[in-house]
C-alpha positions in Angstrom: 164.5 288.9 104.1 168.3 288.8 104.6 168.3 291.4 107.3 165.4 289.1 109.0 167.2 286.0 109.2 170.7 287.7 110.3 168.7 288.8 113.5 167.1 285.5 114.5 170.5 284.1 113.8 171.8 286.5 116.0 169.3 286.3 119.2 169.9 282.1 119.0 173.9 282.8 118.3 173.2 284.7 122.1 171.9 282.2 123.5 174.5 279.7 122.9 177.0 282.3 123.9 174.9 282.6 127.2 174.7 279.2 127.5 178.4 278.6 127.4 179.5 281.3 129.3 177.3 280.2 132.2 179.3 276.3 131.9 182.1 278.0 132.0 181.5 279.5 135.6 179.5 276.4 136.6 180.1 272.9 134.5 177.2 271.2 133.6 174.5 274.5 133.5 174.7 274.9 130.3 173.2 270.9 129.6 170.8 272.2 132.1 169.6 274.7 130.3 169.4 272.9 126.9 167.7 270.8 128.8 164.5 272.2 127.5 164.9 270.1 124.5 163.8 267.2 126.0 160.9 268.6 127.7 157.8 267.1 125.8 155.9 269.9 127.4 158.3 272.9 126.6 158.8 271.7 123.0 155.0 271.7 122.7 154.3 275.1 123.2 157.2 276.4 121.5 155.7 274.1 118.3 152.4 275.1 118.7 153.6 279.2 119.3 155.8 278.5 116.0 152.7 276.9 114.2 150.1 279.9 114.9 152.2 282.7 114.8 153.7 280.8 111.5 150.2 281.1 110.0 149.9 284.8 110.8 153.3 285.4 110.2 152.6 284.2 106.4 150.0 285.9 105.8 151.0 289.2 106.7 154.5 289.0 105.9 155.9 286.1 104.0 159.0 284.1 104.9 159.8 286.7 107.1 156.8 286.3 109.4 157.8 282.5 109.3 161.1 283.0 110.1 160.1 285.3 113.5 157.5 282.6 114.3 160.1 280.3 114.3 162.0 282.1 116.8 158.9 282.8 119.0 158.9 279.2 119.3 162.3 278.7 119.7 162.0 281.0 122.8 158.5 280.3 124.5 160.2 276.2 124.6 163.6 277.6 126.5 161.4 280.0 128.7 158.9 276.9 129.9 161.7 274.7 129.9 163.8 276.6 132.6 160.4 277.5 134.4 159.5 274.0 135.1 162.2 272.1 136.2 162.7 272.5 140.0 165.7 274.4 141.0 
């Protein structure tokens, strides 16, 4: 399990890492692309991706399938979030 949740901490330590390095070329991107947060429809999906692949996840692997569902939905919310908002 350790080696699990070293990895997810690592894929959402590189996206704050992408996050900043994008302010730093352009202030205020990175609050646009958090922006996602806020996004009823964004966070929806990403619960409802955490929620059934959490279920699965359980079931065939323990924590650690919770912990990857977790990240799934963590990632399907920032993917819909920067698809929907007009550019």
């Amino acid at each position: 399990m350790g080696a699990t949740v070293v990895v997810a901490a690592i894929v959402i330590a590189a996206l704050v890492v992408r996050s900043a390095l994008a302010e730093l070329r352009e202030p205020g991107s990175g609050r646009r692309q958090w922006m996602f947060l806020t996004d009823r429809r964004a966070v929806s999906a990403g619960a409802f991706t955490a929620l059934a692949l959490g279920l699965l996840g359980w079931r065939q692997a323990g924590a650690e399938g919770a912990v990857w569902a977790a990240l799934a939905g963590i990632l399907v919310a920032f993917v819909m979030g920067q698809s929907c908002r007009p550019q």
